[in-house]
C-alpha positions as CSV (number, residue, x, y, z in Angstrom):
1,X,-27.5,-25.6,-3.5
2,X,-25.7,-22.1,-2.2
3,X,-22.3,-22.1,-2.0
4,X,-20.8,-21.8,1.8
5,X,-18.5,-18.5,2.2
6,X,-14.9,-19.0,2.5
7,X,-14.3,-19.4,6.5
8,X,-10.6,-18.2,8.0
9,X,-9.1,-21.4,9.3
10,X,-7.0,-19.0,11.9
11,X,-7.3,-15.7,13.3
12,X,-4.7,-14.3,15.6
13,X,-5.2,-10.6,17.4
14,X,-3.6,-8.3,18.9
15,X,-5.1,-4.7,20.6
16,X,-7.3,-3.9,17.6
17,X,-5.0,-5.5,15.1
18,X,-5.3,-9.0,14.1
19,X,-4.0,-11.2,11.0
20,X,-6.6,-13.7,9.4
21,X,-5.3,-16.6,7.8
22,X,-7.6,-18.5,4.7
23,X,-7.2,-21.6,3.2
24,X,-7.3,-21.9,-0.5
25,X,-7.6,-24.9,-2.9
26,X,-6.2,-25.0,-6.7
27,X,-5.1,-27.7,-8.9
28,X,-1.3,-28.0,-7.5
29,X,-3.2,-28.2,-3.6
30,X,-4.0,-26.2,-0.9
31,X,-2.1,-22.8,-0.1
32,X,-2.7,-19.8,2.4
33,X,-3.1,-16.0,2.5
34,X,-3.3,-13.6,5.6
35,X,-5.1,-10.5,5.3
36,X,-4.5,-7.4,8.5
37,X,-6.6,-5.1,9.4
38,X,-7.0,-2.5,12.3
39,X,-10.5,-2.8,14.0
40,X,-11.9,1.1,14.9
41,X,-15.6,2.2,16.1
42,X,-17.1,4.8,14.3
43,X,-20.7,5.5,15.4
44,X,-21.1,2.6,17.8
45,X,-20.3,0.8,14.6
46,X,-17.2,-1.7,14.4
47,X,-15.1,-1.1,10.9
48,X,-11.7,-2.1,9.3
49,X,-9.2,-0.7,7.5
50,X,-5.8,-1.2,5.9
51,X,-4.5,1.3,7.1
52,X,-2.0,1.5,10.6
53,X,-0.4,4.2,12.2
54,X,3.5,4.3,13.6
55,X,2.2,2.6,17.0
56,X,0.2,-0.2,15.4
57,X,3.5,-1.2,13.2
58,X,4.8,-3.3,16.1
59,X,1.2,-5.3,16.1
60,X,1.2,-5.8,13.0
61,X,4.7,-7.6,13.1
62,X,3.4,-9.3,15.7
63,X,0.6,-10.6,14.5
64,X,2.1,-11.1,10.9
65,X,4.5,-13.6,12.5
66,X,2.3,-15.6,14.4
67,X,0.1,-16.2,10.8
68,X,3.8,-17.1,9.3
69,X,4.5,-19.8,12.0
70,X,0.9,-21.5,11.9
71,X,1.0,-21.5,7.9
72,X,4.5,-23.4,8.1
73,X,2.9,-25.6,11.1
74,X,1.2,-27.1,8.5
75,X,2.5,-30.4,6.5
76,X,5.2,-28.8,4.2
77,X,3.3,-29.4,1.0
78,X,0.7,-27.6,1.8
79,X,2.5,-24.5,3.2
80,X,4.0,-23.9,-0.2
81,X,2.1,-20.8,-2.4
82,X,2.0,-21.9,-5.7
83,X,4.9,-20.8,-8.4
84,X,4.5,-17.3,-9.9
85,X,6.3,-18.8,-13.2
């Protein structure tokens, strides 16, 4: 049986910025990461990148915060990231 691909449980956008938020699972419970990216068109083709000018900074932000607030919407214990020790 194939394994299903890792699905965002929350996507929050801004212009052509938006924060996605994924759920992951380890022995101490569930925890979150957000990845940004800029959307551009190149070619009639829709790409990403890491990358943000001086006038996508205040998206970013934006967007960063409203992944912070649904992360910590969550029950407590699973808001947590697990211990770097």
């Amino acid at each position: 049986m194939a394994s299903q691909p890792n699905k965002p449980v929350a996507e929050f956008r801004m212009g052509l910025v938006k924060a996605v938020v994924w759920r992951n699972e380890s022995d101490k419970g569930p925890w979150y990461n957000v990845t940004i990216v800029r959307l551009y068109q190149q070619e009639g083709h829709w790409n990403e990148t890491h990358s943000f000018g001086r006038h996508d900074l205040p998206l970013v932000q934006r967007v960063a915060e409203q992944a912070h607030s649904f992360i910590y919407e969550q029950k407590p214990e699973v808001a947590a990231e697990p211990s770097a020790d």
